[in-house]
C-alpha positions as CSV (number, residue, x, y, z in Angstrom):
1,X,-3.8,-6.8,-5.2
2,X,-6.7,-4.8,-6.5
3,X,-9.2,-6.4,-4.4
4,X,-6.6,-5.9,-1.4
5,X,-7.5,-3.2,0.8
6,X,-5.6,-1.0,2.5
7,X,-5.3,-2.2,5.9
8,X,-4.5,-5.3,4.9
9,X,-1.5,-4.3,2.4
10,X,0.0,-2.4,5.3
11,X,0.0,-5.2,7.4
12,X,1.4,-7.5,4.8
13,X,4.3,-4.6,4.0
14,X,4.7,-5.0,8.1
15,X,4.9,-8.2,8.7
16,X,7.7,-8.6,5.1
17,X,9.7,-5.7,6.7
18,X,9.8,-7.4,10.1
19,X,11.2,-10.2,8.3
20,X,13.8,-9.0,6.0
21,X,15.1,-6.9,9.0
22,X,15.2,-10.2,11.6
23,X,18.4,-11.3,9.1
24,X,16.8,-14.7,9.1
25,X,15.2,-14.9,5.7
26,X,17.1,-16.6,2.6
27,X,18.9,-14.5,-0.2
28,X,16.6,-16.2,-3.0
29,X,13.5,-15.2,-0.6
30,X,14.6,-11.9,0.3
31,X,14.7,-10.5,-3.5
32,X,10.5,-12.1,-3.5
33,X,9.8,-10.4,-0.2
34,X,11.8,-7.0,-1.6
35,X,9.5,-6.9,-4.9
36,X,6.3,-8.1,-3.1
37,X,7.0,-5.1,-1.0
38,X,7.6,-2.6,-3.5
39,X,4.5,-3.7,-5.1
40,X,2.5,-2.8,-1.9
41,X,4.3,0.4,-1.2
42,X,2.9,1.5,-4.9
43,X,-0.4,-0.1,-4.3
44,X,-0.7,2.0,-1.0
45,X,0.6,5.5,-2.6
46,X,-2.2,4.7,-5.5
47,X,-4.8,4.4,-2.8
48,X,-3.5,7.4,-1.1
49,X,-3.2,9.7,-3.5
50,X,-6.9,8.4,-5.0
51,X,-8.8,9.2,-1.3
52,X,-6.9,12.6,-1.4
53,X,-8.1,13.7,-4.6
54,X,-11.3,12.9,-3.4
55,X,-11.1,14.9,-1.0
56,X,-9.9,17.5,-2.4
57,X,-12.1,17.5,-4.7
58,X,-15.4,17.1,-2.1
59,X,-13.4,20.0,-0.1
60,X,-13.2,22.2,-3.1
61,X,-17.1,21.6,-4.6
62,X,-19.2,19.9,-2.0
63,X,-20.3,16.4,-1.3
64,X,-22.7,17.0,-4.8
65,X,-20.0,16.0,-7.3
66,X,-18.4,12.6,-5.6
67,X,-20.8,9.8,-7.5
């Protein structure tokens, strides 16, 4: 997932919610969907809460200390 970005892990998170709420996925296949989405919804916060620090931070002292 590290090379995943963003975009594409919300679309994924999507398109497994869309699923497990149609009713039409298996038990055994739901629990995989479940933690593949959980995994996402952490990937996505990390992301997050990385490009808000960096802004923050370019807010705070200028574009000069972002390398």
């Amino acid at each position: 997932m590290k090379e995943m970005k963003y975009e594409d892990a919300l679309k994924r998170l999507n398109e497994i919610m869309e699923k497990l709420e149609s009713g039409q996925v298996p038990l055994d296949k739901t629990f995989e969907m479940y933690e593949e989405g959980m995994k996402l919804i952490v990937f996505c916060r990390k992301l997050l809460t990385d490009a808000e620090g960096k802004i923050m931070k370019i807010t705070k002292n200028g574009p000069e200390e972002i390398k």
